[in-house]
Structures are given as C-alpha cells and as structure tokens.
TORSEVO-393176 format. One record per residue (C-alpha): residue number from 1; residue in one letter; x, y, z. Coordinates in nm, 3 decimals. Layout:
<rs>
  resi  resn        x        y        z
   NUM     A        X        Y        Z
...
</rs>
This chain:
<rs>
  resi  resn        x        y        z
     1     X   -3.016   -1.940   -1.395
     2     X   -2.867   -2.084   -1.112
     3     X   -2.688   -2.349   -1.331
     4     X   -2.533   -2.074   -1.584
     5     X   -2.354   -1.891   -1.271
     6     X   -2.229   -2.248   -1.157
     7     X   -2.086   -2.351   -1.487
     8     X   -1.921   -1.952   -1.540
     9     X   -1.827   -1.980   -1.129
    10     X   -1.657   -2.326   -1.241
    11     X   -1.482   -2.289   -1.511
    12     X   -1.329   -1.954   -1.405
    13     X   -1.215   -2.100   -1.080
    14     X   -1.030   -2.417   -1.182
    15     X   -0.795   -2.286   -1.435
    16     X   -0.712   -1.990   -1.193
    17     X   -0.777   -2.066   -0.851
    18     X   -0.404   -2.143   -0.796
    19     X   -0.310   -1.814   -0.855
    20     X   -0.588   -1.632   -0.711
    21     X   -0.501   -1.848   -0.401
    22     X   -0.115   -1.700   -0.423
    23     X   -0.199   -1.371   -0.462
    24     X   -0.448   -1.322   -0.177
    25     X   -0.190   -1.550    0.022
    26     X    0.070   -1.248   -0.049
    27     X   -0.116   -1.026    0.019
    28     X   -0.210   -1.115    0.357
    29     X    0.143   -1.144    0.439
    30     X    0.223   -0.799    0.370
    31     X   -0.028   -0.647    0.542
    32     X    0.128   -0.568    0.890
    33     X    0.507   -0.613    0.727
    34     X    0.548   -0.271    0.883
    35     X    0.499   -0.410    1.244
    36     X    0.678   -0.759    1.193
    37     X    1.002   -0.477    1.065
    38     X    0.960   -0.318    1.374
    39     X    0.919   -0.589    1.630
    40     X    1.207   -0.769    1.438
    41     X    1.433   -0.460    1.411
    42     X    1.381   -0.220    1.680
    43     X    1.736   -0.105    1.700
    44     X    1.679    0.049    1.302
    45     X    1.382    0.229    1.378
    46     X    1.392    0.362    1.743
    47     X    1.628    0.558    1.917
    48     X    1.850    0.377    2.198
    49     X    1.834    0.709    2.479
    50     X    1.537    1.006    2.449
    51     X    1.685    1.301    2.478
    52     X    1.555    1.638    2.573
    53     X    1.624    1.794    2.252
    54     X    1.733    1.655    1.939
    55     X    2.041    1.769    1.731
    56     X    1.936    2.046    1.507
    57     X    1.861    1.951    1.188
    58     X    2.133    2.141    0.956
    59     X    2.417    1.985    1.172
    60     X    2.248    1.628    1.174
    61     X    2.160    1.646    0.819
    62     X    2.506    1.749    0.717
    63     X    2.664    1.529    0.966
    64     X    2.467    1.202    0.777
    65     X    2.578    1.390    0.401
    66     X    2.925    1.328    0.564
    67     X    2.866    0.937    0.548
    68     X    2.725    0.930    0.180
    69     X    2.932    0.904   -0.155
    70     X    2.990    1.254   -0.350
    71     X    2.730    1.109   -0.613
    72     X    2.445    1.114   -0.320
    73     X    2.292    1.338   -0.143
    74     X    2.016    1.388    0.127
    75     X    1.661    1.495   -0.003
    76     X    1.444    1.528    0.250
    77     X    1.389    1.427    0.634
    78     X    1.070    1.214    0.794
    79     X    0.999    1.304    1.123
    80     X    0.753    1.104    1.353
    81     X    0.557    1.255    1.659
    82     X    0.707    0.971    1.870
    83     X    1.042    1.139    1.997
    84     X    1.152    0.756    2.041
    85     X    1.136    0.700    1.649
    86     X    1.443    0.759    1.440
    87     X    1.457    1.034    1.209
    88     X    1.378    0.884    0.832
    89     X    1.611    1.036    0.601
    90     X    1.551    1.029    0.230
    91     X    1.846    0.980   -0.020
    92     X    1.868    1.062   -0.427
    93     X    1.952    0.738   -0.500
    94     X    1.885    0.524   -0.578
    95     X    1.512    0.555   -0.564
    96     X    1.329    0.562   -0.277
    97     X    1.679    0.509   -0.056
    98     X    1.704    0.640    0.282
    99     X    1.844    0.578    0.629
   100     X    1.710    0.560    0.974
   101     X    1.901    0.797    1.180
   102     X    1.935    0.865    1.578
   103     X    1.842    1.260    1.560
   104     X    2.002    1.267    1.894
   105     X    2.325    1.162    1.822
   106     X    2.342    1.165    1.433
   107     X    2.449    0.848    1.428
   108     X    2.393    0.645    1.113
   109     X    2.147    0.336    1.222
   110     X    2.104    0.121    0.924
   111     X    1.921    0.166    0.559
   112     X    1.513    0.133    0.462
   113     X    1.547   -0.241    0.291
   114     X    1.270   -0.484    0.219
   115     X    1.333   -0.790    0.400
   116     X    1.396   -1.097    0.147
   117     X    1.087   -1.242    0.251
   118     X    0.874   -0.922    0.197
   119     X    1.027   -0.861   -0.101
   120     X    0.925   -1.229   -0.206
   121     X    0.599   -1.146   -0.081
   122     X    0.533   -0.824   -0.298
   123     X    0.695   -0.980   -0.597
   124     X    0.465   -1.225   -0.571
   125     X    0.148   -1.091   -0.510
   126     X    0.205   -0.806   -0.799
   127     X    0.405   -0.999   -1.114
   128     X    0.401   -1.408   -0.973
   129     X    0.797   -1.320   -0.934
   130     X    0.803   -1.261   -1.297
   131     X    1.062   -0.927   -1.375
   132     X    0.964   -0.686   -1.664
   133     X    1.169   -0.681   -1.928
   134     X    1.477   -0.448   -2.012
   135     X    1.311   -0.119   -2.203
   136     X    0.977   -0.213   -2.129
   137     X    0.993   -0.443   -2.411
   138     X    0.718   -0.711   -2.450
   139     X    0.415   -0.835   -2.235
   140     X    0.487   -0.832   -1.852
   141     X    0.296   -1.153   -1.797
   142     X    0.353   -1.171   -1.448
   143     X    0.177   -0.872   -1.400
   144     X   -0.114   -0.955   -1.663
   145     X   -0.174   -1.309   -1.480
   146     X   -0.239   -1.172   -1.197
   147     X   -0.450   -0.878   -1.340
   148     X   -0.660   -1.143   -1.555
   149     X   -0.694   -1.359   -1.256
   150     X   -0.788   -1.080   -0.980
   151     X   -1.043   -0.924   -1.236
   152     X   -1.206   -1.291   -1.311
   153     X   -1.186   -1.344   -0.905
   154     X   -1.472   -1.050   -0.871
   155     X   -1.695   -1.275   -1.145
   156     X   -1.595   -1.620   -0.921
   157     X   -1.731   -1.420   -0.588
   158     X   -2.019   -1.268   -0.742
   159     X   -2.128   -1.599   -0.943
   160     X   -2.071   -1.744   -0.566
   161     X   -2.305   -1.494   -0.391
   162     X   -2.612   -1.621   -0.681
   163     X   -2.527   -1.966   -0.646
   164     X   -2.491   -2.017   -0.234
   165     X   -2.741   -1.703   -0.189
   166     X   -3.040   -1.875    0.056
   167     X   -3.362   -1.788   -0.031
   168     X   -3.480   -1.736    0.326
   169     X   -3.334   -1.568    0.660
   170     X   -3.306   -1.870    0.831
   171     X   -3.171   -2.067    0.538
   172     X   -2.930   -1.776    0.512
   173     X   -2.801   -1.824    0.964
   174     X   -2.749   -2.196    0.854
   175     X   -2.535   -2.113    0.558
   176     X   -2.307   -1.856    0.761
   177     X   -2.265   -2.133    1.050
   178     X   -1.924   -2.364    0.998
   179     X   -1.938   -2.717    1.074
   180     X   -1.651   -2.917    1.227
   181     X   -1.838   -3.209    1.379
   182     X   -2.053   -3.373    1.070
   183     X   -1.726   -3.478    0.884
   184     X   -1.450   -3.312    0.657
   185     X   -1.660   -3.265    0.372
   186     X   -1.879   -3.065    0.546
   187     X   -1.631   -2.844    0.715
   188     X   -1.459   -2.767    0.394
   189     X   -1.825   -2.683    0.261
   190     X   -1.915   -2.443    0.511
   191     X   -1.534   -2.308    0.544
   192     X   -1.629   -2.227    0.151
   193     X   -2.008   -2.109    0.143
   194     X   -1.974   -1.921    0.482
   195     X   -1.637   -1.837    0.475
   196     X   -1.681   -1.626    0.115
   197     X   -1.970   -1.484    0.251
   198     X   -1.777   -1.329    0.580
   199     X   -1.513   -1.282    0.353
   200     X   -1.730   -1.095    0.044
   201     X   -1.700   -0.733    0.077
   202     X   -1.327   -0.723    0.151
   203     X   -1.208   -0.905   -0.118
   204     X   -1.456   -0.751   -0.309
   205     X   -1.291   -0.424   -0.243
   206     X   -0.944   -0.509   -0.271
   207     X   -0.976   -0.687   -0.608
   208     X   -1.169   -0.362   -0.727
   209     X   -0.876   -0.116   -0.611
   210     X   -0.606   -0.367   -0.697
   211     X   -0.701   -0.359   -1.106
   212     X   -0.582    0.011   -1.099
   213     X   -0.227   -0.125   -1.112
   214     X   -0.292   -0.373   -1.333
   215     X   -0.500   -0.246   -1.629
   216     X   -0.447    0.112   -1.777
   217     X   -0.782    0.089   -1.943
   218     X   -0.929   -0.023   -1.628
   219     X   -0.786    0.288   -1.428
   220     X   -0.922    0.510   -1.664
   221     X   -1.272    0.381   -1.612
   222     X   -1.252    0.368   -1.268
   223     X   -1.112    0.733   -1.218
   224     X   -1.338    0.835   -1.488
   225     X   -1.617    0.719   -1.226
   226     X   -1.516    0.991   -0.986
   227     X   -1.475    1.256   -1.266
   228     X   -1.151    1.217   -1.312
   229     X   -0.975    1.215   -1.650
   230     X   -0.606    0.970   -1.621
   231     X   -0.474    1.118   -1.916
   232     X   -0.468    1.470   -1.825
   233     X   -0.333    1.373   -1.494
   234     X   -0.047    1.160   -1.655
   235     X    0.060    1.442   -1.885
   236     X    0.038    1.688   -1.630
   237     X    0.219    1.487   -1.432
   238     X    0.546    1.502   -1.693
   239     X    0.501    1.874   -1.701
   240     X    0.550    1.867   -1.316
   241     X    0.877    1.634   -1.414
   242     X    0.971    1.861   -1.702
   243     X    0.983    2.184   -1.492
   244     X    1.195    1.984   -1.209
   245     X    1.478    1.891   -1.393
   246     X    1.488    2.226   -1.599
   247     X    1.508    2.337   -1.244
   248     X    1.728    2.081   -1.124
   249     X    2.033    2.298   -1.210
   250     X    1.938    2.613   -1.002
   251     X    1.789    2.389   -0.704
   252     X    2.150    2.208   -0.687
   253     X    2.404    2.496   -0.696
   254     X    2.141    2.680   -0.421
   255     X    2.175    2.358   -0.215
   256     X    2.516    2.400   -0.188
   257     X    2.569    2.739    0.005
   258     X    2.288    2.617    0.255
   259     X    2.138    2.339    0.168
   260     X    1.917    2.258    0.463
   261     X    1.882    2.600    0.568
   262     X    1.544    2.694    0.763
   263     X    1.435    2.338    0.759
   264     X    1.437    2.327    1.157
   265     X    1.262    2.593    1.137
   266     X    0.977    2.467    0.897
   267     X    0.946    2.205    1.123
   268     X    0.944    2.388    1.464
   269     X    0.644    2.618    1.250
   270     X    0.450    2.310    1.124
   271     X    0.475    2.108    1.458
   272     X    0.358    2.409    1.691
   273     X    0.082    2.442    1.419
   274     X   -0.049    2.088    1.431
   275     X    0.004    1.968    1.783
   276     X   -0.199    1.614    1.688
   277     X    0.039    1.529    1.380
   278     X    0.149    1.145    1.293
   279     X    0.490    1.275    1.105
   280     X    0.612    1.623    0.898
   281     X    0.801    1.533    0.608
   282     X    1.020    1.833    0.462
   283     X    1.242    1.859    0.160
   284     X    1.383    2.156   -0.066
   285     X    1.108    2.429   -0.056
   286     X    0.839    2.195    0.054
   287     X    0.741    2.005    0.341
   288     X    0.365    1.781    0.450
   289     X    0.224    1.690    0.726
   290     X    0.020    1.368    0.820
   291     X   -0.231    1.282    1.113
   292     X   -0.347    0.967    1.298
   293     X   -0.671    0.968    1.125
   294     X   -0.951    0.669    0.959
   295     X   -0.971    0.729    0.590
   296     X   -0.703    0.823    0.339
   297     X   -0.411    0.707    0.512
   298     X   -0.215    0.898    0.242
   299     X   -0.388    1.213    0.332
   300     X   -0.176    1.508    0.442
   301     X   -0.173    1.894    0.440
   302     X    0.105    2.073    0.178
   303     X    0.332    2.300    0.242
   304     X    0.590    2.538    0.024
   305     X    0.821    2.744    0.117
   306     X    1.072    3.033    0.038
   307     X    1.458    2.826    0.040
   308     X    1.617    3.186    0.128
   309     X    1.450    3.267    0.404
   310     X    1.197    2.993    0.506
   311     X    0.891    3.176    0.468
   312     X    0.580    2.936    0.353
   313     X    0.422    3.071   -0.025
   314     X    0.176    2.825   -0.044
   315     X   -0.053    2.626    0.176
   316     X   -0.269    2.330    0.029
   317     X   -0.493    2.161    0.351
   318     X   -0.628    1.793    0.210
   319     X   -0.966    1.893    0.202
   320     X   -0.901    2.144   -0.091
   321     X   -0.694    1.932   -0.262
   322     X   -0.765    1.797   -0.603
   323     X   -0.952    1.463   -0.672
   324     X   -0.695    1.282   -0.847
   325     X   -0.490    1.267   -0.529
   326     X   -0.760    1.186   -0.294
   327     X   -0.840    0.885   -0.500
   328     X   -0.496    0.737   -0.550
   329     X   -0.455    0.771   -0.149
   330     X   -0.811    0.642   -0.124
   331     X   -0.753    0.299   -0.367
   332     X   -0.437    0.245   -0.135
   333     X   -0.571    0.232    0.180
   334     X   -0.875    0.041    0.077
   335     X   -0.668   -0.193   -0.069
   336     X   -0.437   -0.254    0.205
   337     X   -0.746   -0.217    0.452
   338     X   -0.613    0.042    0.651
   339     X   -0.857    0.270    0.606
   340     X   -1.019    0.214    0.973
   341     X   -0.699    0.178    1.166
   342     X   -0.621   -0.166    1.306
   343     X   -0.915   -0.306    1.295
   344     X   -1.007   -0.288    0.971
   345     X   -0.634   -0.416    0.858
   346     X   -0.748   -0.753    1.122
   347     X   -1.040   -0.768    0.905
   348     X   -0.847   -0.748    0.589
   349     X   -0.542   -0.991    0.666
   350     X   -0.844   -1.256    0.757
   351     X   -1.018   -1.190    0.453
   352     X   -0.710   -1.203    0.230
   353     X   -0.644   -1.584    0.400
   354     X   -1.044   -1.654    0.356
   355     X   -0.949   -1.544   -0.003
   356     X   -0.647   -1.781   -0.031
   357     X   -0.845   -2.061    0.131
   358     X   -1.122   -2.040   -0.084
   359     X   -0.987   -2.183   -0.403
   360     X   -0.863   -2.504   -0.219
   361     X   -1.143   -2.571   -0.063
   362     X   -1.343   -2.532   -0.407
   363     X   -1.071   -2.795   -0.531
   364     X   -1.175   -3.040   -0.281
   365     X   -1.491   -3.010   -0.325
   366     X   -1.471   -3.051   -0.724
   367     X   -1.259   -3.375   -0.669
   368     X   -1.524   -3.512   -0.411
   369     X   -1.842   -3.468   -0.675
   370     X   -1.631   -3.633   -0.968
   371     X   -1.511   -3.894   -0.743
   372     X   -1.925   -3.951   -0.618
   373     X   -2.012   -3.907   -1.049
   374     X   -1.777   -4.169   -1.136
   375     X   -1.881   -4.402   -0.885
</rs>
C-alpha cells in the first residue's frame, strides 16, 4: 500500500512542487502585510497629536469631499477604538478607494494602496501574476494552476502522512526530531518528514479554505457541507444589487441636502453601546460594529438606520445572523490563520514557509536516490 501512496505522493509533487512552493511562499508573506504597512508607514495610519475631541464628523467628512473630484464622493467612514488611529474613509471609486484621514484636523493623510511588493505578493499567490482576460473571456490559467496545484497539495500531504506515518510512539518522537549534526542529507530528511508533520494541520486547513476561490464547483460542495446552498446565495445576492441601484437615484439626490447627517450621532449611540469595540464602520443608513475577539475575524453586529432622523430600524447581532456569512468570514480567517489572534497567525506564517520548504527539500531528496540508483 505503502508503495501506491509513494508513487501518487511522487508523481504529484514533481511536476508541481514549484508552484506549490510559490504559492505557500506568498502566502506567508502576506500574512502580517498589515503590520509591516504600519511599522513602515506610521504617518498614513496614525494621527500626529491626540486630541480631546475629534472634529465632528459632518464637518470632517465634508471638509475631505472638498479634496475629491465632482465624479467622487465619500461612502462611508472606519473608525478604530484607538483614538491614535486615523479615521478610514471609504470613497466610490474606484473600488475599494479610500483615504486615511487625521479626524482631528481633517487633514488629508495619504490613500489605502497596496505596496508594489504586496501587490506582487497577492498576485502571485492567487493567479502566478497571470491577469484575467478583458470580458472574462477564456480560461484564467493563473488562477486554475494554482487551484489544480493547491487541491493536488492536500493529496501530496495526505499521501505523506501514510508514507512517513511510524508505526510505533517512539518511532513516531524520532521522526518529529530534526537532525543537523549526521550530515545534509539527513537534515533535509528530517526538515521534510518532521517538518510536514509540524506543519500538517495548517496547511491542511488553508489549502481546504483556499479552493473556495478557486473552484465554483468546489465552493458549492463545501458550503453545501454546512447546509448552505451557493446558488441561492449568488442570486440573492444580485437582487440585493438590483434593488441598490434602482435605489441609487433616491439615495443620491437625499445625500445631497445632508448627506452625512446623524452619522456622529450613530456613532456616539453604537460606541456608548459597545464600550469593548475594535472599530464602527457607518455608511448611508447603515453602520457595523467589530470586536477584538478569536474566531470570525469578519464577525460584526449590523446596524440600519432611518437617514432623516438617525433612528436605528433594524438590528442584526452576529450570532443571529445567517450561515452563509458566518462561513465566508469563517474560510477567511482560517485561511489567513487569524482566527486565534497572533498566535495562531505565528503558527500560520511558519507553516506557510514549512509549506514552501517542503517541495525543495523533496527535490533534493529525489536527485540524491537517482544519483545513489544510477551509481
């Protein structure tokens, strides 16, 4: 049996252990791009002077609307429990725009950009730096590459856990020990028997959540686990659109008599209401708030509200929210390794580089024991 999983564990890994090896590479990069941004760019995201009170948000908000071309406009406002953090504000366009601003002076800081090596980072690890096609025409091979090769990654690690599996508990302490004083090709054999094994679970689970974005089919199964139907979700999802730009109209000519009316307001409400929040997020007629909790990192209570006189209509608390957006926030943060706060991203950026590492060492390996046949 043995011999079957070595051949399948073989052949999977030499054609695509490259990219397996850039993808988990990638991926460990981006995992605390967040904190590099910040540490690298303090002046964009923190305020230079705390004041005691910051601007109120109607003036700031129309003071930064001031700074913008007629054909954008401000959408919505991030604010962070940290009074030292600059307000996030969210633009129209193009998507997912916005600007950092100093909510105690209004002054303009800088704009939300990917760094060029992030942004080689995440092109990478999602499409190999391919670029879709105009329309959506053709096959986006960048993106099935590294589909194909992240779904054949969780037959290389299991096919790895049957062949290197000891068959007693001691057997199994020597296999997780890593040897750097009995030669290099013994280091780069335990670095690849022990190493997977530390490494198992993590990769495991971000290969597992990482084929939602890949594979539609694949999504549908996987939701279809929790109960979930994709289809349904998808269509009602361009209802949701539908009714937003019929609505459009109405929402813009309201916006501009008062259009952030009784968003201070909303906030002052939600803020005294959830003393322990992370950040309150508030846009036309709706507004969320987030906490500094393990789990769903994308977790957060909902909010609506009346635009005329900034009364809430509707209150949505995560825990009675439907599945389907439990389990998108869910595959995120498991993916990412978030999930458990820093520690769990430590464990995840060394298990991404365990997964990178993994495929080279296998190389070596390969080479040594054809070099030793030939011989």
């Amino acid at each position: 049996m043995k011999k079957i999983f070595r051949k399948i564990h073989l052949w999977l890994s030499v054609p695509f252990g490259l990219v397996i090896t850039l993808i988990c590479f990638s991926g460990a990069m981006l995992v605390f791009e967040n904190e590099v941004n910040e540490w690298s760019r303090p002046d964009l995201y923190y305020v230079e002077t705390v004041k005691e009170s910051p601007l109120p948000m109607d003036k700031l908000l129309e003071k930064v609307a001031t700074t913008l071309p007629d054909s954008v406009s401000v959408t919505g406002v991030s604010i962070s429990s940290d009074p030292g953090r600059a307000y996030q504000v969210s633009l129209s366009k193009p998507r997912r725009a916005s600007l950092y601003v100093d909510q105690y002076t209004g002054e303009v800081k800088g704009k939300s950009e990917r760094s060029g090596f992030f942004m080689f980072m995440f092109r990478m690890h999602r499409w190999l730096l391919d670029s879709m096609n105009p329309g959506n025409e053709g096959i986006f091979w960048g993106k099935m590459i590294v589909g194909v090769s992240t779904l054949l990654l969780v037959f290389v690690l299991i096919s790895g856990v049957v062949i290197w599996w000891p068959r007693t508990r001691k057997a199994l302490k020597n296999s997780l020990k890593i040897t750097a004083t009995k030669g290099w090709r013994r280091f780069w054999y335990d670095l690849h028997v022990a190493g997977g094994m530390y490494a198992l679970i993590f990769l495991l689970a971000m290969a597992l959540t990482g084929l939602t974005w890949s594979f539609p089919w694949y999504r549908t199964a996987f939701y279809k686990v929790f109960g979930i139907e994709v289809q349904q979700r998808v269509a009602q999802g361009h209802e949701q659109k539908s009714d937003v730009q019929k609505g459009g109209t109405k929402s813009a000519s309201h916006q501009k008599k008062k259009p952030f009316a009784y968003w201070q307001e909303v906030y002052d409400k939600l803020s005294r209401q959830n003393s322990e929040y992370k950040q309150i997020s508030i846009s036309s007629g709706t507004a969320s708030v987030s906490f500094n909790r393990f789990g769903n990192q994308r977790a957060s209570d909902r909010y609506s509200f009346n635009t005329d006189n900034g009364e809430f209509t509707e209150t949505s608390l995560y825990q009675h929210q439907d599945k389907s957006g439990k389990i998108r926030g869910w595959i995120y943060s498991i993916h990412v390794g978030n999930w458990g706060g820093m520690f769990t991203r430590i464990l995840a950026f060394i298990a991404a580089l365990i997964g990178a590492a993994l495929p080279l060492t296998g190389y070596y390996l390969w080479i040594k024991k054809l070099k030793t046949v030939q011989k």
